[in-house]
SESE-482123 format. One record per atom (N, C-alpha, C, O, CB): residue number from 1; chain; atom name; x, y, z. Coordinates in steps of 0.2 Angstrom, whole numbers. Atoms other than C-alpha are relative to their C-alpha. Glycine has a CB too. Layout:
# residues N
[dogu NUM, A, CA, [X, Y, Z]] ...
# end
This chain:
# residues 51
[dogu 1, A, N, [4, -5, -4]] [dogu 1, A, CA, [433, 592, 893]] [dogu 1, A, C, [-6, -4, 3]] [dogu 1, A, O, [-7, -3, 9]] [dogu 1, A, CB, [-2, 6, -3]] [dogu 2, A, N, [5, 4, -2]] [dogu 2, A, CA, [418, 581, 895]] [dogu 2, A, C, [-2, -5, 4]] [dogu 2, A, O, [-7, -7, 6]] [dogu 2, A, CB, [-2, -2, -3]] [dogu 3, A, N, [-1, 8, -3]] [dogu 3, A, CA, [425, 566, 902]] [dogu 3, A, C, [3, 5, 7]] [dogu 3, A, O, [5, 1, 12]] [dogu 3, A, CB, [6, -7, -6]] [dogu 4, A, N, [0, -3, -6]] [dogu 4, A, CA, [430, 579, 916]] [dogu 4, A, C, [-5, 2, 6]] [dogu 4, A, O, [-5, 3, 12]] [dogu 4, A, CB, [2, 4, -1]] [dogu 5, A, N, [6, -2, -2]] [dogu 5, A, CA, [412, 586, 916]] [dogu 5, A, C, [-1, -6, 5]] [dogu 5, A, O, [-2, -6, 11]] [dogu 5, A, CB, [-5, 2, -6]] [dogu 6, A, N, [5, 7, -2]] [dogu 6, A, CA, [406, 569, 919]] [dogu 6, A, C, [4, -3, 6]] [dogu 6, A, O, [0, -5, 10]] [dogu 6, A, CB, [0, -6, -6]] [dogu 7, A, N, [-2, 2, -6]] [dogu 7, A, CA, [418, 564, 933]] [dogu 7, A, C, [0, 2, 5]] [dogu 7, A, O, [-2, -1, 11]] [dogu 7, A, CB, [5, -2, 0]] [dogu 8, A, N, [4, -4, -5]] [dogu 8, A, CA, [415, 579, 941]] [dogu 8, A, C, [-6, -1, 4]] [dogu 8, A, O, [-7, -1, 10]] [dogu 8, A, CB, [-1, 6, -2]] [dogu 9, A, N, [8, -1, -1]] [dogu 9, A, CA, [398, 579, 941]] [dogu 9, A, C, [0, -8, 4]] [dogu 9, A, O, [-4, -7, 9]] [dogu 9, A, CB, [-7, 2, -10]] [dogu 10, A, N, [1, 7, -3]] [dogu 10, A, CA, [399, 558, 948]] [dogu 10, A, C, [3, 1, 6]] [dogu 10, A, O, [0, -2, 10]] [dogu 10, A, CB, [2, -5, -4]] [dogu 11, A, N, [-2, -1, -6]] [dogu 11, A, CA, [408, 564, 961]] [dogu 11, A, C, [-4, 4, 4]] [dogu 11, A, O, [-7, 1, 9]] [dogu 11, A, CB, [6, 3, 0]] [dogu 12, A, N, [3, -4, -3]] [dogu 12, A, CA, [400, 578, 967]] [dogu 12, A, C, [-8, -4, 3]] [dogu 12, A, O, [-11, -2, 8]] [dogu 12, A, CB, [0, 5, -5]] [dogu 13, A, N, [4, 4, -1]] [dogu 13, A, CA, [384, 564, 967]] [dogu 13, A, C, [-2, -5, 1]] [dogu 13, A, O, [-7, -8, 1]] [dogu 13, A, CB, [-1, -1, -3]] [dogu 14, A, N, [-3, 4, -6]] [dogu 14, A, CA, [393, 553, 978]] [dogu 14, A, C, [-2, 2, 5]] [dogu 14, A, O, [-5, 0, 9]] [dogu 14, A, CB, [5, -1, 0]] [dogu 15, A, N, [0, -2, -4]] [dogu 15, A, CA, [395, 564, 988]] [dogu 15, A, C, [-6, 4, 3]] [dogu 15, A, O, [-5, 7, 9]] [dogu 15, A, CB, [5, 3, -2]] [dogu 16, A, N, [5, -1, -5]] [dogu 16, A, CA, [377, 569, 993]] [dogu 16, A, C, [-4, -3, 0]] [dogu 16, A, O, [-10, -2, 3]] [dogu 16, A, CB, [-3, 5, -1]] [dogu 17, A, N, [4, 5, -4]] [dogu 17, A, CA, [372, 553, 991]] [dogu 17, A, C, [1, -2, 8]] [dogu 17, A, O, [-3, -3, 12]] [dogu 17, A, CB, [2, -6, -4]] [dogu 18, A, N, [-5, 3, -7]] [dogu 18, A, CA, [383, 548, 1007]] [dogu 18, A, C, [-3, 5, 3]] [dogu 18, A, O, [-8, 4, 7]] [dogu 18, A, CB, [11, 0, 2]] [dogu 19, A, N, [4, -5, -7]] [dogu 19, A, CA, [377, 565, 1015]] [dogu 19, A, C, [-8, -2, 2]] [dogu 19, A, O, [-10, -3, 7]] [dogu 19, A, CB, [-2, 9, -4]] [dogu 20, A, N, [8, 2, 0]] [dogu 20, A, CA, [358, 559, 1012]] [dogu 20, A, C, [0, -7, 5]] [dogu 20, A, O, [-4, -9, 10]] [dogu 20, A, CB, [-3, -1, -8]] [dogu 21, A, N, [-3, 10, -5]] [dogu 21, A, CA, [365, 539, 1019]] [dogu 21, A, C, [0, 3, 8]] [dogu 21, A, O, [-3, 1, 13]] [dogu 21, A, CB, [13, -4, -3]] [dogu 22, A, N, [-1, 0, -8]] [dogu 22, A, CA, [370, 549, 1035]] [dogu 22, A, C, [-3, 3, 3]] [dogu 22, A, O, [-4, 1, 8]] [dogu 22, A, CB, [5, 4, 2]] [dogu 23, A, N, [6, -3, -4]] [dogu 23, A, CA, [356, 560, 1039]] [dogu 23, A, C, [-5, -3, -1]] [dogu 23, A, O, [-10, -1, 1]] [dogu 23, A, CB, [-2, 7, -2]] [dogu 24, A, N, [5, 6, 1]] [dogu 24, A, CA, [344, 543, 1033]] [dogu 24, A, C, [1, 0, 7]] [dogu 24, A, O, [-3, 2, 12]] [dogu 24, A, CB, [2, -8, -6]] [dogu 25, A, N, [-4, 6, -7]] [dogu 25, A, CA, [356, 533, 1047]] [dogu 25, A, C, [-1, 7, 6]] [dogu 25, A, O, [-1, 4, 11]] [dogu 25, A, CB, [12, -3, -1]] [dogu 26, A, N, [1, -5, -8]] [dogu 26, A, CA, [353, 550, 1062]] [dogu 26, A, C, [-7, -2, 1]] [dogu 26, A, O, [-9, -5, 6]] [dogu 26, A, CB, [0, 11, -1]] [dogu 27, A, N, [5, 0, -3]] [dogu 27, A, CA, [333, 551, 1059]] [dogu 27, A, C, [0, -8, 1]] [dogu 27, A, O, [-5, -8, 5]] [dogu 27, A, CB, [-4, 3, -3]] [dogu 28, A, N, [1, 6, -2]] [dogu 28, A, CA, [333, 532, 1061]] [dogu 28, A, C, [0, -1, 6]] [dogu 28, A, O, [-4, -4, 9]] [dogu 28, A, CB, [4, -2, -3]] [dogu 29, A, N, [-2, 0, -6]] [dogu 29, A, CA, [341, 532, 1075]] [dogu 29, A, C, [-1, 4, 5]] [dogu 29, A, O, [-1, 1, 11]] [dogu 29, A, CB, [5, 2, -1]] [dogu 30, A, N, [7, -3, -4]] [dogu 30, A, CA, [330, 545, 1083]] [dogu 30, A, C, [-5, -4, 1]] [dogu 30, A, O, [-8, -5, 6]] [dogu 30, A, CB, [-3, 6, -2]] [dogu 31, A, N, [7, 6, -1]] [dogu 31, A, CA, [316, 533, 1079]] [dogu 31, A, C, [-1, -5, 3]] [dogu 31, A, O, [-5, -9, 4]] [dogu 31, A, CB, [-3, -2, -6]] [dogu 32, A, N, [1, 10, -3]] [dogu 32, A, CA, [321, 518, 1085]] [dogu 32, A, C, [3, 4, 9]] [dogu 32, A, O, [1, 2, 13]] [dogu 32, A, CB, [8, -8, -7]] [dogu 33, A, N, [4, -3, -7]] [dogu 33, A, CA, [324, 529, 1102]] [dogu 33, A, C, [-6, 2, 2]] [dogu 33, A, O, [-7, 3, 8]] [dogu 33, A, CB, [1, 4, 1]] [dogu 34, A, N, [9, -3, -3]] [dogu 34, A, CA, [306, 536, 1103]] [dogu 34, A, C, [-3, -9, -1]] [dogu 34, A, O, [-8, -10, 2]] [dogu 34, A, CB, [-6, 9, -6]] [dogu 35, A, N, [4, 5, 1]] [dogu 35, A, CA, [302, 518, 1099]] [dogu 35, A, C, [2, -2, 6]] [dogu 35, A, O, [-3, -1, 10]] [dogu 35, A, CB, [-1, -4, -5]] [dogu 36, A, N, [-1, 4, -4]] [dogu 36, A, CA, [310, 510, 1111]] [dogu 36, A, C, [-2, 6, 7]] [dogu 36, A, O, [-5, 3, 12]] [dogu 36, A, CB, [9, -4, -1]] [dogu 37, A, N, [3, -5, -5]] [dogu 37, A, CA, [305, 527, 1125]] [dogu 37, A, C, [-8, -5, 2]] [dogu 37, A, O, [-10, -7, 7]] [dogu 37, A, CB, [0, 8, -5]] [dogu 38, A, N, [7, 3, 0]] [dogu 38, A, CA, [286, 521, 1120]] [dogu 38, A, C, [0, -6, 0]] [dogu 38, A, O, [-6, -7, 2]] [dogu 38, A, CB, [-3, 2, -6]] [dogu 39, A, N, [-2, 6, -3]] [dogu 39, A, CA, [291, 503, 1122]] [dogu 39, A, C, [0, 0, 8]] [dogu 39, A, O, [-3, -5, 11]] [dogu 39, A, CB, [5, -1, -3]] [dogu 40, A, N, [0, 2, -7]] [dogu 40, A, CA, [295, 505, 1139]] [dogu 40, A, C, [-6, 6, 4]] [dogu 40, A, O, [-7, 5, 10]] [dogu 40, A, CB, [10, 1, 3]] [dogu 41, A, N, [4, -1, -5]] [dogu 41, A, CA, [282, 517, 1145]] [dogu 41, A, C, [-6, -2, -1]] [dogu 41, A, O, [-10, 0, 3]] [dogu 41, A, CB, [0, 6, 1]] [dogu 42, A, N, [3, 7, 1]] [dogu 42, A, CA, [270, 504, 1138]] [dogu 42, A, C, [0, -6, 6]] [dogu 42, A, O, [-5, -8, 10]] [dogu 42, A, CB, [3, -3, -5]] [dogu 43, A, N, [-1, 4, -6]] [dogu 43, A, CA, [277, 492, 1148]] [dogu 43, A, C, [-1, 0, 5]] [dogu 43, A, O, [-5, -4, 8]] [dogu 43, A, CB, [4, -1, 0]] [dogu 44, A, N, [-1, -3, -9]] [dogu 44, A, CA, [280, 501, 1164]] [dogu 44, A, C, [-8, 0, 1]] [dogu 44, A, O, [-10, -1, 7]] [dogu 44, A, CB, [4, 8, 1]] [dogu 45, A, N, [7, 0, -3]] [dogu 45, A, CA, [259, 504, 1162]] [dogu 45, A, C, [-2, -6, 2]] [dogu 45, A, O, [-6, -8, 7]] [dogu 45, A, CB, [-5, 4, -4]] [dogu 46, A, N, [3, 5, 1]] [dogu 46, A, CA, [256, 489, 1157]] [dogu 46, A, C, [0, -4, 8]] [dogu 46, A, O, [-4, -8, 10]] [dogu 46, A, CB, [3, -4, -6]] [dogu 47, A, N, [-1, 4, -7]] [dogu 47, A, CA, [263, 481, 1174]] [dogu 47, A, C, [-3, 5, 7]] [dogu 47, A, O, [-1, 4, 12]] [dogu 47, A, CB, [9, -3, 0]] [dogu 48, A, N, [3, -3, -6]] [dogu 48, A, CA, [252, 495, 1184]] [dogu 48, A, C, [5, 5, 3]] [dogu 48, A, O, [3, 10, 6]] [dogu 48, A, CB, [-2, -6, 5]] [dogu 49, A, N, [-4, -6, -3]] [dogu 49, A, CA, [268, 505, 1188]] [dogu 49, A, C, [1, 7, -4]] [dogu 49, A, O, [3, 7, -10]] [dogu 49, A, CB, [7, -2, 1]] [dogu 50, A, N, [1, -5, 3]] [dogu 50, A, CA, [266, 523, 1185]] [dogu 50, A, C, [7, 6, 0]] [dogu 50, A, O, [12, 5, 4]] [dogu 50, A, CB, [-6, 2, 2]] [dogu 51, A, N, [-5, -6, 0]] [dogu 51, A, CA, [278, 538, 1183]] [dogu 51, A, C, [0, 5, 4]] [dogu 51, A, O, [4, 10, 4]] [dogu 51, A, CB, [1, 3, -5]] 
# end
């Protein structure tokens, strides 16, 4: 019975590790859009052209 507890419970602790891996890898991936956003409306000032 224990050695069920325990594989259960390792599973189940996989399994919101990977959930946490995938919503790490979304906000990432928002950020490194607003970066690259704020990257180019940098730029674009920097060379005098405006929006």
């Amino acid at each position: 019975m224990s050695f069920s507890f325990i594989s259960t419970f390792a599973v189940l602790f996989n399994l919101v590790l990977f959930g946490l891996g995938v919503y790490a890898l979304i906000l990432f991936i928002k950020l490194a859009n607003r970066g690259i956003q704020a990257l180019d409306i940098y730029l674009y000032e920097k060379r005098g052209e405006r929006f």
